[in-house]
C-alpha positions as CSV (number, residue, x, y, z in Angstrom):
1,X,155.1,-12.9,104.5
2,X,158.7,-13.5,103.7
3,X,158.9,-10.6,101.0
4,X,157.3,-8.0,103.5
5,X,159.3,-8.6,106.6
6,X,162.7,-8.5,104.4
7,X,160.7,-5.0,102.7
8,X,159.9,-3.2,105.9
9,X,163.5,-3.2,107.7
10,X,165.2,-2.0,104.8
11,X,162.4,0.8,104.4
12,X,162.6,1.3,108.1
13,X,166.5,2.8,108.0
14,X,165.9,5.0,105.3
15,X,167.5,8.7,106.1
16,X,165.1,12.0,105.7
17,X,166.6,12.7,102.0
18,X,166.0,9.3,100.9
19,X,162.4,9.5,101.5
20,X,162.2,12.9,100.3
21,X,163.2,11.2,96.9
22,X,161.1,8.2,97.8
23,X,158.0,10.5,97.6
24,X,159.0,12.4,94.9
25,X,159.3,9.3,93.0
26,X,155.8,7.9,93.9
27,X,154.1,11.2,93.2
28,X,156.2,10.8,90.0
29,X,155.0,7.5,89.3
30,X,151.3,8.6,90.4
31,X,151.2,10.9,87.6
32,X,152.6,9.5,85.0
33,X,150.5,7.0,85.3
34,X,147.0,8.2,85.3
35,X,148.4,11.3,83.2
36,X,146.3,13.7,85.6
37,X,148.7,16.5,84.4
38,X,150.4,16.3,81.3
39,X,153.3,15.0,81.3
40,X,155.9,17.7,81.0
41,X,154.0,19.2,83.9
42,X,154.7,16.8,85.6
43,X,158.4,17.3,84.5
44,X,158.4,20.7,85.9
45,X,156.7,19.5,89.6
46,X,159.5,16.7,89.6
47,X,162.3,19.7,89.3
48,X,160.0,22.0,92.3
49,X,160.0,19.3,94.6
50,X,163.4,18.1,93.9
51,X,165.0,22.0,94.4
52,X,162.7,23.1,96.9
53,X,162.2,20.0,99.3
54,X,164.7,17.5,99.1
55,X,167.9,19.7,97.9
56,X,167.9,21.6,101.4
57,X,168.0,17.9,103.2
58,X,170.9,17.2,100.8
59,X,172.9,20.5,101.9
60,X,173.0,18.8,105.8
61,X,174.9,16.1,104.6
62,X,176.5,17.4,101.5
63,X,177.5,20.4,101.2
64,X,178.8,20.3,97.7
65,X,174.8,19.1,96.5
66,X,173.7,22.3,94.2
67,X,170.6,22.4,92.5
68,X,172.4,23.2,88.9
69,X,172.6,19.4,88.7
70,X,168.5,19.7,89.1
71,X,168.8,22.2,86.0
72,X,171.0,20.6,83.5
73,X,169.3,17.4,82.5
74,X,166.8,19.9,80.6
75,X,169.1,21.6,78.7
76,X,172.0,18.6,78.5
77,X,173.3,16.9,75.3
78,X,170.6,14.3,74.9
79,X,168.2,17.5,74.7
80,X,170.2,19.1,72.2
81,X,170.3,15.7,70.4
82,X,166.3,15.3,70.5
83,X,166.0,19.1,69.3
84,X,168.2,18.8,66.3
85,X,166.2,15.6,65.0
86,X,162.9,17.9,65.6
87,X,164.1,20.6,63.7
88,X,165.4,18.4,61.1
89,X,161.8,16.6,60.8
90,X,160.0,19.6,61.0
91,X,162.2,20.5,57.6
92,X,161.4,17.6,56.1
93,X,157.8,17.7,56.8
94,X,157.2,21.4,55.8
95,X,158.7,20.8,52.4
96,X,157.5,17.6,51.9
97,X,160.4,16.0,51.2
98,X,158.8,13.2,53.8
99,X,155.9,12.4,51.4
100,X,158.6,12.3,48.3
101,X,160.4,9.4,50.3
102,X,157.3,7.8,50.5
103,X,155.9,8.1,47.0
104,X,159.3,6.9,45.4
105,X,159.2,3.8,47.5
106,X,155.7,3.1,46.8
107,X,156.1,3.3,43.3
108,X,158.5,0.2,43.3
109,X,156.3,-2.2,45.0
110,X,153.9,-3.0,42.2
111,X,150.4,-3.8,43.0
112,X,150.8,-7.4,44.9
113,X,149.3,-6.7,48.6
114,X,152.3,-8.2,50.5
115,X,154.9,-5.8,49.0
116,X,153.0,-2.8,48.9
117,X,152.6,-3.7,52.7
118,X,155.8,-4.3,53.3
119,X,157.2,-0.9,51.3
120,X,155.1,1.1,53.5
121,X,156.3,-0.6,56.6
122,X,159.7,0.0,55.2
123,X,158.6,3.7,54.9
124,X,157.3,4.0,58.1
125,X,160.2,2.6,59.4
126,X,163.4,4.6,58.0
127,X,160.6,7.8,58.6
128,X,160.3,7.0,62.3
129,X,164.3,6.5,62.7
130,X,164.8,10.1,61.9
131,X,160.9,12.2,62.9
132,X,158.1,11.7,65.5
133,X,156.1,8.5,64.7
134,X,153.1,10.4,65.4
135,X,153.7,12.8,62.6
136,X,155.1,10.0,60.5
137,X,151.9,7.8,61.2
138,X,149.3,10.7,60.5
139,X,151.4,11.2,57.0
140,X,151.0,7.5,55.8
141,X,147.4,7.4,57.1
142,X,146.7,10.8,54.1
143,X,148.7,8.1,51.7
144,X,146.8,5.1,52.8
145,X,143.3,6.0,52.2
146,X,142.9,6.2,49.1
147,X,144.3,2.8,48.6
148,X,141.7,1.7,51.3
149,X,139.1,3.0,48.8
150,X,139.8,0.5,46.1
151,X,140.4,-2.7,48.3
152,X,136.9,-4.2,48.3
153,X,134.6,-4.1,51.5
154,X,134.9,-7.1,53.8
155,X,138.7,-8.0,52.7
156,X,140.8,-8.3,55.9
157,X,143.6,-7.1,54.6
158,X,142.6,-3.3,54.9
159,X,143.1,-4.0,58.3
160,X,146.3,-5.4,57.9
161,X,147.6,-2.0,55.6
162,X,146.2,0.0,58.6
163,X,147.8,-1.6,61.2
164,X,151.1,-1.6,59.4
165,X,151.8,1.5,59.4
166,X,151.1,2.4,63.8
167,X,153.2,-1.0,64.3
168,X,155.9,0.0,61.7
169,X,156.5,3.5,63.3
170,X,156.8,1.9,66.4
171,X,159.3,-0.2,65.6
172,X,161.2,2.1,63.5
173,X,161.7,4.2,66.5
174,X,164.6,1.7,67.9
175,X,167.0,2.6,64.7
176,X,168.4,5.3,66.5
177,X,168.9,7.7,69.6
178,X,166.2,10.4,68.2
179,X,164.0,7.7,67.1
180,X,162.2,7.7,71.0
181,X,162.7,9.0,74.1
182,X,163.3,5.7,75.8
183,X,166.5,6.1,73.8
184,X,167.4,9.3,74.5
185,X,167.0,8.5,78.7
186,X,168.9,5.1,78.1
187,X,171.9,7.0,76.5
188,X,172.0,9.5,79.5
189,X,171.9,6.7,82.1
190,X,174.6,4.3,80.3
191,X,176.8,7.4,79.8
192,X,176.4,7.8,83.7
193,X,176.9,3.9,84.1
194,X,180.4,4.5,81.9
195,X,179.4,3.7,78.8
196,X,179.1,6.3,76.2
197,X,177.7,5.1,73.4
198,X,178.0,6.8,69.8
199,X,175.3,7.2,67.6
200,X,176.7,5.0,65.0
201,X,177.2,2.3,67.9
202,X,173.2,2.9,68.9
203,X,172.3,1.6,65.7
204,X,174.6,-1.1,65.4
205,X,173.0,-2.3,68.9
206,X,169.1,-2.2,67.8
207,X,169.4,-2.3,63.9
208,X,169.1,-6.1,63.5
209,X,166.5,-5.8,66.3
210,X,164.5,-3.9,64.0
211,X,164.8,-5.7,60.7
212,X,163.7,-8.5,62.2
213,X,160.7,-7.3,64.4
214,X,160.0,-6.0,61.3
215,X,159.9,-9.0,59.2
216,X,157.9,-11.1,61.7
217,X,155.9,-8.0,62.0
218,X,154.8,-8.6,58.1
219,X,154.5,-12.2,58.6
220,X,152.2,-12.3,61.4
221,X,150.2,-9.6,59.6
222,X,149.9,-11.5,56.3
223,X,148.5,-14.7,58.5
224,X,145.5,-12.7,60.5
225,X,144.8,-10.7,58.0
226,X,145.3,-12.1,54.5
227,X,145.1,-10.4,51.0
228,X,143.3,-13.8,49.6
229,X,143.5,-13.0,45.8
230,X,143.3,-8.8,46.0
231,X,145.2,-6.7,43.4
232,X,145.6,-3.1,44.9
233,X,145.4,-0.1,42.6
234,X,147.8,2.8,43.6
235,X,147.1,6.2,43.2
236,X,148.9,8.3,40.9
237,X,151.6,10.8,42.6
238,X,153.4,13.1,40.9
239,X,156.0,15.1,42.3
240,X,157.3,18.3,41.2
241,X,161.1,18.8,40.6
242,X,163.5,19.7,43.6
243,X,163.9,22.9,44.5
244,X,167.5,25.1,45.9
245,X,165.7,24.6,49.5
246,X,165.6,20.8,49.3
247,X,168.3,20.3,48.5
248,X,169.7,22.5,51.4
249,X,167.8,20.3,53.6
250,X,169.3,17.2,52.4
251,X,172.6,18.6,52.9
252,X,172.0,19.8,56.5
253,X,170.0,16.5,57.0
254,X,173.3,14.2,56.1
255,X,175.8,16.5,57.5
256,X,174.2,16.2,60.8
257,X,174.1,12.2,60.8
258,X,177.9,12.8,59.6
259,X,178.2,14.9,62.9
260,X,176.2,12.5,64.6
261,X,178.1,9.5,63.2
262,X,181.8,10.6,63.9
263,X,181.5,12.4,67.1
264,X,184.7,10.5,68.0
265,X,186.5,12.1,65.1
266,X,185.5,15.5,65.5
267,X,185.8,15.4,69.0
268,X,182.6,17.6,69.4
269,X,179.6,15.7,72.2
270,X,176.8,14.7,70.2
271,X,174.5,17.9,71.4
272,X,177.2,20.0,69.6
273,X,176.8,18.6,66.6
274,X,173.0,18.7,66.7
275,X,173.2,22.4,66.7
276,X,173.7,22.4,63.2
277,X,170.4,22.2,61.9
278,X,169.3,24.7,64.7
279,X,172.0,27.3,62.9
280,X,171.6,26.2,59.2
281,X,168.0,26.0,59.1
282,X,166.8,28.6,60.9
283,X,169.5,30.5,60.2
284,X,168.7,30.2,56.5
285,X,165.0,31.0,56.8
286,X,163.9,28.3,55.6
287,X,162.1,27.4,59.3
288,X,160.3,30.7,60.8
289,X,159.9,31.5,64.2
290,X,156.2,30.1,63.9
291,X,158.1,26.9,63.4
292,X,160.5,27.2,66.6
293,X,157.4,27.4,68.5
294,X,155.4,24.3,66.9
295,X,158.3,22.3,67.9
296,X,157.4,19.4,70.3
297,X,158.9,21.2,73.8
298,X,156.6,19.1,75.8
299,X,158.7,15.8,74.4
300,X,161.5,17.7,75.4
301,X,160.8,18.8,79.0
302,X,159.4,14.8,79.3
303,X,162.7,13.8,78.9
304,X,164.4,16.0,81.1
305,X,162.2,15.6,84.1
306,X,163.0,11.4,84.0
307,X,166.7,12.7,83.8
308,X,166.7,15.3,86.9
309,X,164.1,12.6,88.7
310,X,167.4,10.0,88.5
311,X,169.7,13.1,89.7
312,X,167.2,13.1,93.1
313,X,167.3,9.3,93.8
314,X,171.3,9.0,93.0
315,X,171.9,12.0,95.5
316,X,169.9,10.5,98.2
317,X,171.4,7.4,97.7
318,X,167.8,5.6,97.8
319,X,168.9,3.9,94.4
320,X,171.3,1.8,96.8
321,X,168.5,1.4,99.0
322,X,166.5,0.1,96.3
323,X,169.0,-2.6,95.4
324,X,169.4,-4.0,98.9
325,X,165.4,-4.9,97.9
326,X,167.0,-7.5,95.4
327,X,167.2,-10.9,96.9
328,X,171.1,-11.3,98.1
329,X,171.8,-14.0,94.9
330,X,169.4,-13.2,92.4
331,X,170.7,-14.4,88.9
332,X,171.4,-11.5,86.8
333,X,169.1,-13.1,84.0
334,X,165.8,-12.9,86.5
335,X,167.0,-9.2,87.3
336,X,167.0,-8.4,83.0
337,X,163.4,-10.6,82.7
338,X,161.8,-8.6,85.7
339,X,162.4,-5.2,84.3
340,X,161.7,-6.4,80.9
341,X,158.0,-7.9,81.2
342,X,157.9,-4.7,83.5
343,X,158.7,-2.3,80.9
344,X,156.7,-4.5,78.1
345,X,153.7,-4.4,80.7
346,X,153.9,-1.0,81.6
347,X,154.3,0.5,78.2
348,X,151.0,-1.1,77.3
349,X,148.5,0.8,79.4
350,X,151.0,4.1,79.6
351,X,153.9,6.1,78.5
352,X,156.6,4.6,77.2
353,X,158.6,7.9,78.2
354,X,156.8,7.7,81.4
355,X,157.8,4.1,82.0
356,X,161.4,4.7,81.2
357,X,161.6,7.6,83.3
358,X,160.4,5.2,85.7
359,X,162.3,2.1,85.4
360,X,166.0,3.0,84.2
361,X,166.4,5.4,87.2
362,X,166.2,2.2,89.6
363,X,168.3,-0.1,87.1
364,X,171.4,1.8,86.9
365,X,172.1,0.7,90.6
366,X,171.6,-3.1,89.8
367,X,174.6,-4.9,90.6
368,X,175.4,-6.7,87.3
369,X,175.4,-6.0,83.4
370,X,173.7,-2.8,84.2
371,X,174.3,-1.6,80.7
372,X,172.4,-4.8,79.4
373,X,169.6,-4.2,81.9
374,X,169.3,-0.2,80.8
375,X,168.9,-1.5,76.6
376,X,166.7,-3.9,77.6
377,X,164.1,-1.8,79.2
378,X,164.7,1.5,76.5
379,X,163.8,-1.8,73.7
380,X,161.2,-3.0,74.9
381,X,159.4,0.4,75.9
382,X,159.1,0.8,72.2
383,X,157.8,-2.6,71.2
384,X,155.1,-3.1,73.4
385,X,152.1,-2.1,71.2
386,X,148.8,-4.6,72.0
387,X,146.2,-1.4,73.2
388,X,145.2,1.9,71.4
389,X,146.6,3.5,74.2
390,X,150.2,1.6,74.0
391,X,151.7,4.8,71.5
392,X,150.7,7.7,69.9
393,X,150.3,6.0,66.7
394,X,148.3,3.4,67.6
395,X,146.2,6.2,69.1
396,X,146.1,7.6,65.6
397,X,145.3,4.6,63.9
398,X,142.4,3.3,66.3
399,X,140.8,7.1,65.8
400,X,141.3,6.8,62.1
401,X,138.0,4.3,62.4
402,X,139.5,2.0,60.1
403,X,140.0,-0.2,63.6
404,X,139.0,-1.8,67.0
405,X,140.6,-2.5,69.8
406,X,139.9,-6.3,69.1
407,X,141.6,-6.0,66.0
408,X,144.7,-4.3,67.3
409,X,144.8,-6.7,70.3
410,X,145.8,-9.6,68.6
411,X,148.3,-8.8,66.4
412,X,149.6,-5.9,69.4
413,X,150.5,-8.8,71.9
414,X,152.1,-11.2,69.3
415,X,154.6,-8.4,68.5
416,X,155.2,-7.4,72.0
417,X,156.1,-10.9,73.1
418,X,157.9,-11.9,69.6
419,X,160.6,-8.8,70.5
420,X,160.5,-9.5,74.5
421,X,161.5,-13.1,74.0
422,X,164.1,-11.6,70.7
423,X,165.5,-9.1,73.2
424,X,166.0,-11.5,76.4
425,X,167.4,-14.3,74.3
426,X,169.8,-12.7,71.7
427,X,170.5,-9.3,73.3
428,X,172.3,-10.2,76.1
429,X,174.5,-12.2,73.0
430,X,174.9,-9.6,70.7
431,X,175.2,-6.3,72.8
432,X,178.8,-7.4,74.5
433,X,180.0,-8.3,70.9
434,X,179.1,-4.9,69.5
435,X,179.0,-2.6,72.7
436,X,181.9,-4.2,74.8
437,X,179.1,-4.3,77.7
């Protein structure tokens, strides 16, 4: 009874603006969550309402509220920053210069079960950092099958191989800003918290996060689902020689990490250096206009509606409102666990955009570490993986029939607690040493 009659008053004082954006939030929330509308629709009725209903509130007590602040987050820097790594994947992918990465590692694992596992998690990984998981994970399922075909029917390690790769790309997706949009929203909202963070420090931050989840990841594999005495037989690849356009790709693919890497050398934001693959690729022919439109735009819009949603709650000033609900001396450490399990529950039965757009919003008004709270949340939207539902690739590998839900269950929830616990207990440790949070 406690918790409601502290809830109410502070509800009860709320101006008309703030429960504009109040509503807005909860029909937000509403669907997002059971996905009635897809989600960049939802995206676009976030930006109505906000422009339409609670902007002309917002001009009676602040005059200088315009709706271009409504506008920007879908065409802003972190946009720019997700459209360069999609045209850069969709290069990669179209001249299969994905598959060649993934043939040359597989040839150096040999044939013993626990390394040619662990080379495609390796692939899956490095693939995810840079293009969509989904698309990586549909790739690596073409490559896996017809190793399936030679393991021997009732060996649990097939299992094992298939769940490697949904797990892997999930993971791999914490390497960098492009890798997810969790990332993408967390960068905005720690830029607006005061803390820009560069590309090369992003990496820095999550890097060991992933070599690790990715080594327990193999371990806890190998121990469900073990090889016993199996020798796989890889299929032959052969690849034909590099060609002009390659090689232009690889240049435009490592001059934009350069540009992405040095933004505080060049002294160009991070969206303007993602403009290069729009201008050298296209520009060169080598994507067509058949490939601007096949670009993931949905993704894109996704993003920006969770950006302009946190634009309608800051306004209002309901994010203040929403911290007066924490407890007047709450330890900052049960502030970081509550949005973490949050997030890590969330994430399992929806979107981990969804639940980002969701969650960081209301964090970046935390009193405290609120750039510890923000990477916390972005981490572990990526990492909670227990349901076919949980990601994209999970989706893909449960529909590949190759799996049940029991089998992804076990091993799902293992890895989502292994990096909840890794993420509460060393990140609040190794984030001020690298980030200066």
């Amino acid at each position: 009874m406690s918790v409601q009659t502290n809830f109410l008053p502070d509800l009860a004082h709320i101006n008309q603006s703030q429960a504009i954006s109040l509503s807005i939030l909860l029909i937000a929330a509403t669907l997002w969550v059971t996905e009635w509308t897809p989600l960049y629709i939802t995206s676009f009725i976030i930006l109505f309402l906000q422009v339409t209903w609670l902007l002309p509130t917002l001009h009676k007590v602040v005059s200088t509220s315009d709706r271009q602040a409504y506008y920007s987050p879908f065409f802003s820097d972190i946009i720019l920053l997700f459209l360069g790594g999609f045209i850069l994947a969709s290069a990669l992918h179209k001249y299969a210069l994905d598959a060649r990465i993934a043939n040359w590692l597989l040839k150096r694992t040999g044939s013993k079960p626990a390394n040619v596992m662990l080379g495609m998690m390796i692939i899956c990984a490095i693939l995810s950092m840079w293009m969509s998981n989904t698309a990586t994970t549909a790739m690596m399922f073409a490559i896996l099958l017809p190793i399936l075909d030679k393991i021997p029917a009732g060996n649990p390690f097939s299992k094992a191989l298939a769940l490697c790769i949904p797990f892997a790309c999930n993971l791999g997706g914490l390497g960098t800003p492009i890798g997810t949009p969790p990332n993408a929203i967390a960068m905005n909202y720690l830029a607006e918290a005061g803390l820009n963070i560069s590309f090369g420090q992003w990496m820095m931050a999550t890097f060991p996060f992933l070599i690790l989840f990715l080594g327990l990841l193999w371990f806890v594999l190998l121990k469900i689902y073990p090889p016993g005495d199996l020798v796989l037989e890889l299929p032959h690849m052969e690849n034909m020689p590099l060609t002009a356009k390659h090689y232009f790709i690889i240049f435009t693919f490592l001059l934009t990490i350069l540009g992405w890497l040095t933004t505080k050398v060049h002294g160009y934001s991070i969206g303007t250096a993602s403009l290069l693959p729009v201008l050298l690729i296209f520009g060169s022919g080598l994507l067509k206009s058949s490939d601007f439109k096949q670009l993931p735009w949905d993704v894109l819009f996704m993003v920006g509606g969770g950006i302009c949603l946190g634009v309608g709650l800051k306004e209002s000033g309901l994010t203040k409102e929403i911290v007066n609900l924490v407890p007047v001396g709450a330890q900052v450490i049960t502030i970081i666990i509550t949005f973490a399990v949050l997030a890590s529950l969330m994430t399992t039965f929806m979107s981990n955009t969804a639940t980002a757009n969701l969650l960081i919003p209301l964090a970046v008004s935390i009193e405290g570490p609120v750039s510890l709270i923000i990477l916390t949340i972005a981490l572990c939207c990526s990492t909670a993986m227990a349901l076919p539902v949980s990601t994209p690739p999970n989706a893909i590998a449960f529909g590949s029939g190759l799996l049940e839900t029991r089998d992804m269950i076990k091993p799902g929830v293992i890895i989502t607690l292994i990096a909840l616990v890794g993420l509460l207990s060393f990140g609040s440790l190794y984030w001020p040493i690298v980030l200066g949070v």
